[in-house]
N, C-alpha and C positions, 0 to 999 in steps of 0.2 A: 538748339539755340545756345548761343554762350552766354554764361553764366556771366552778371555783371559785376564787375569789378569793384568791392568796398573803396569810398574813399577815406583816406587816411583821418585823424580827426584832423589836421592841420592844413587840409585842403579842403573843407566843408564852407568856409569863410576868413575873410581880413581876421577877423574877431580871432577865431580858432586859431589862424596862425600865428597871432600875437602872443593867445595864449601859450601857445606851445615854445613861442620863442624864450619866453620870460621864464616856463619851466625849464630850461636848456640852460639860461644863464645861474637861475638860482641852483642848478645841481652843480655846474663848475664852480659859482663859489663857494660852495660848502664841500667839494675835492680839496679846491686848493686851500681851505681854512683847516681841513685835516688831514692834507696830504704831508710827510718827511721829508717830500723833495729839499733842495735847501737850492734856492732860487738866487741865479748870479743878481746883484745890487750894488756891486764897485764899479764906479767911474772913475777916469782917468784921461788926466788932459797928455798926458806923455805916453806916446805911440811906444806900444813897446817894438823889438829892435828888429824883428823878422818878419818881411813880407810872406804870407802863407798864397792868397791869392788875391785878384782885382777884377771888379766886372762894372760894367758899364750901359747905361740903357739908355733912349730916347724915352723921355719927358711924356712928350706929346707929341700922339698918336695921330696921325692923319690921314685922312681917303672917306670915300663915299660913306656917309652914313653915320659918325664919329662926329659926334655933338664937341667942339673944341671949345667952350664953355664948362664942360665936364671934364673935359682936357687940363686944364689947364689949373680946375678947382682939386684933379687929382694930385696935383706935381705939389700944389699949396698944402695939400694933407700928409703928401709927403715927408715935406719940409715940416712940420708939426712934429710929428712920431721922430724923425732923425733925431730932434732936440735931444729924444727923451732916450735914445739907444745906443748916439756914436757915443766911442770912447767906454763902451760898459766892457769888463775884463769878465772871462768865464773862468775860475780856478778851477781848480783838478775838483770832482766829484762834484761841481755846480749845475744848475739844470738853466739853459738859457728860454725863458717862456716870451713869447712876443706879446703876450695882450700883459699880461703882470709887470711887463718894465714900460710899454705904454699908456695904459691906460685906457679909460672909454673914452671914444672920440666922440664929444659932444659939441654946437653949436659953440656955448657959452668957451671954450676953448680954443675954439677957431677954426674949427672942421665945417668941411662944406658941401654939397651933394659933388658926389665925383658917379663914375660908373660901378655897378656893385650886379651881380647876377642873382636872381630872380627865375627859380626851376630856369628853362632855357631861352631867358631874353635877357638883353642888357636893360638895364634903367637905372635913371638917377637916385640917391641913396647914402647918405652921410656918411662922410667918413670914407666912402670908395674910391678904391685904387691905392688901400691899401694893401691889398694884395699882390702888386704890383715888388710893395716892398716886401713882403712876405718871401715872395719868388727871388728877390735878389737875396738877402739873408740867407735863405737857404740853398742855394749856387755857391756862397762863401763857404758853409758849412760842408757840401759833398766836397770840397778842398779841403777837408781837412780829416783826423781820427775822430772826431766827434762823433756820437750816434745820433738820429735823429729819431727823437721818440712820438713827436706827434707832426704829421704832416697829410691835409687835405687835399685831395685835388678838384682841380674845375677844368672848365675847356681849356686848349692848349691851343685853341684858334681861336681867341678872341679879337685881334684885328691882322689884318696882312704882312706879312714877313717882310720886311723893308731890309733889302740886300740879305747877306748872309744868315742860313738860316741857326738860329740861336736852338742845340737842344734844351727843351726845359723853362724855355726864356719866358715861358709863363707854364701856368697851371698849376700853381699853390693859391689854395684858397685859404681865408682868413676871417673868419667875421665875431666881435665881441659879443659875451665872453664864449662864444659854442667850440667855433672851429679854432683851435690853435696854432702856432708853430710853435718848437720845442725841438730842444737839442739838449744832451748831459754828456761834459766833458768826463770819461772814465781813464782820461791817460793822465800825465804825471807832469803836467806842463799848462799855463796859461793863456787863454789863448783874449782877442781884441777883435770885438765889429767897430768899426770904421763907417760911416754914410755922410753925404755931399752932396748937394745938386748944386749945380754950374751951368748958367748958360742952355737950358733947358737938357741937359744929363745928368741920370742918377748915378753918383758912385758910391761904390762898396768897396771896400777892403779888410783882410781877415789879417790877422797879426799875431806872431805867438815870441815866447821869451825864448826859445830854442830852435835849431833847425830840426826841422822834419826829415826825419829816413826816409820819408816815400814823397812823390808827387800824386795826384790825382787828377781825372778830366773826366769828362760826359761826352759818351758818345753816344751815335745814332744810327741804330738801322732801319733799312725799308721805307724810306719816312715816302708818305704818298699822301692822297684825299681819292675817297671811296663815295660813288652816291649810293646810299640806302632809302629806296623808298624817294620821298620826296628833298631830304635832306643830305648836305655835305658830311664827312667827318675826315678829319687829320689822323691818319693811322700811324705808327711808327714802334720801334721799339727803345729805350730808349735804357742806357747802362752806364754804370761806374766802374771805371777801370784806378786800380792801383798800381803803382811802376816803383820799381826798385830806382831810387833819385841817382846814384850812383851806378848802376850797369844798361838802367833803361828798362828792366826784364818787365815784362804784366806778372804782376803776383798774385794779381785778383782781376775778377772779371762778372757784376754783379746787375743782373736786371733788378732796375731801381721802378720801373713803369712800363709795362704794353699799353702803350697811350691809341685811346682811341675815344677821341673829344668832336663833339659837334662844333660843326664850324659857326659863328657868330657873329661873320661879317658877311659883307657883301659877295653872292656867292661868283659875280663877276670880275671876282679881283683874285679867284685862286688861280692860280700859273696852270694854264691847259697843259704842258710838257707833264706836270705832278699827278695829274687826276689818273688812276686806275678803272 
């Protein structure tokens, strides 16, 4: 007979997981109260002069099963955090953190239940979708020499691919204060997040005081969905390439993720040509 599995303390009850959550947040703030880092804090209404990169996303998410109420309470949470991020400059040896330049998303602020995951279901949840911006932040960031020093993931199929498929166009996860995003600029140059929603689209754009020797992209192999057992997953691999901006050459060629994420939508809306 098999031996049966301990559960974690954090899945025993609600109780236990709260507890566990509140010990999570009070160890990140007592890193960051005695961490060196020195945390980017400059805003700035004047774009500095070089486009590095631009991405663009739909808002709100639509198809079977996608509560558009949480939709649309995400795009609103959105618009909150942008307040508190566009326009921030990253100087040379700055650490760009996403929950330290935003803040907690609380009610009294204007945060709203958006979608937020839950071990492997969606559910309503203050403050979700913000990882939505998370994922775009850092799409800026793999455009540029930045490092990225803290970065989560979650499923990469959280709702159906509407036209082309975006590598990476999600699966950064973000929840305050546990899970981070985190970048530290080590080059010798300035760089600027940019964010905008319009018309139910999120824009980003990356901005630095110099031109860049290199461009950078994401690309994508193998990408398919596999059934295991009773469930989908989105398989692929998925890499940053470096290019000499000047000859075009690859200088680099870097698996950033073998993404292999349970699907979270409807499992009648994956593309039968993709399924392996």
């Amino acid at each position: 007979m098999a031996k049966k599995q301990r559960k974690l303390f954090c899945e025993i009850s609600p109780l236990t997981y709260e507890i566990s959550m509140k010990k999570e947040i009070l160890k990140r703030h007592i890193r960051n109260l005695t961490s060196k880092e020195k945390i980017a804090r400059t805003h700035s209404n004047n774009r500095l002069p070089y486009v590095v990169s631009s991405n663009q996303s739909q808002l709100i998410k639509k198809g079977k099963g996608i509560d558009p109420v949480l939709q649309y309470n995400k795009a609103d949470n959105i618009a909150l955090a942008n307040e508190k991020i566009s326009g921030i400059l990253i100087r040379p040896g700055e650490t760009f953190s996403l929950w330290q330049t935003v803040g907690k998303p609380t009610r009294r602020k204007g945060y709203k239940d958006g979608r937020v995951i839950e071990g492997d279901h969606l559910v309503a949840g203050l403050g979700g979708g913000l990882c939505n911006l998370g994922n775009t932040i850092h799409l800026l960031v793999l455009d540029t020499p930045m490092d990225v020093t803290e970065f989560h993931k979650h499923s990469d199929a959280l709702a159906p691919d509407h036209g082309h498929r975006v590598p990476l166009g999600a699966g950064t996860s973000v929840c305050y204060n546990m899970l981070d995003f985190c970048c530290k600029n080590n080059t010798d140059q300035t760089f600027q997040i940019l964010l905008w929603c319009e018309n139910e689209i999120f824009y980003g754009e990356m901005r630095t005081d110099k031109e860049l020797p290199y461009t950078y992209r994401i690309t994508e192999d193998d990408h398919h969905f596999h059934k295991e057992g009773d469930k989908y997953y989105r398989i692929s691999k998925i890499y940053r390439e470096t290019l000499d901006k000047k000859t075009g050459e690859l200088v680099e060629r870097k698996l950033i993720w073998d993404n292999h994420s349970e699907v979270l939508f409807d499992y009648s809306q994956i593309p039968e040509d993709q399924i392996r």
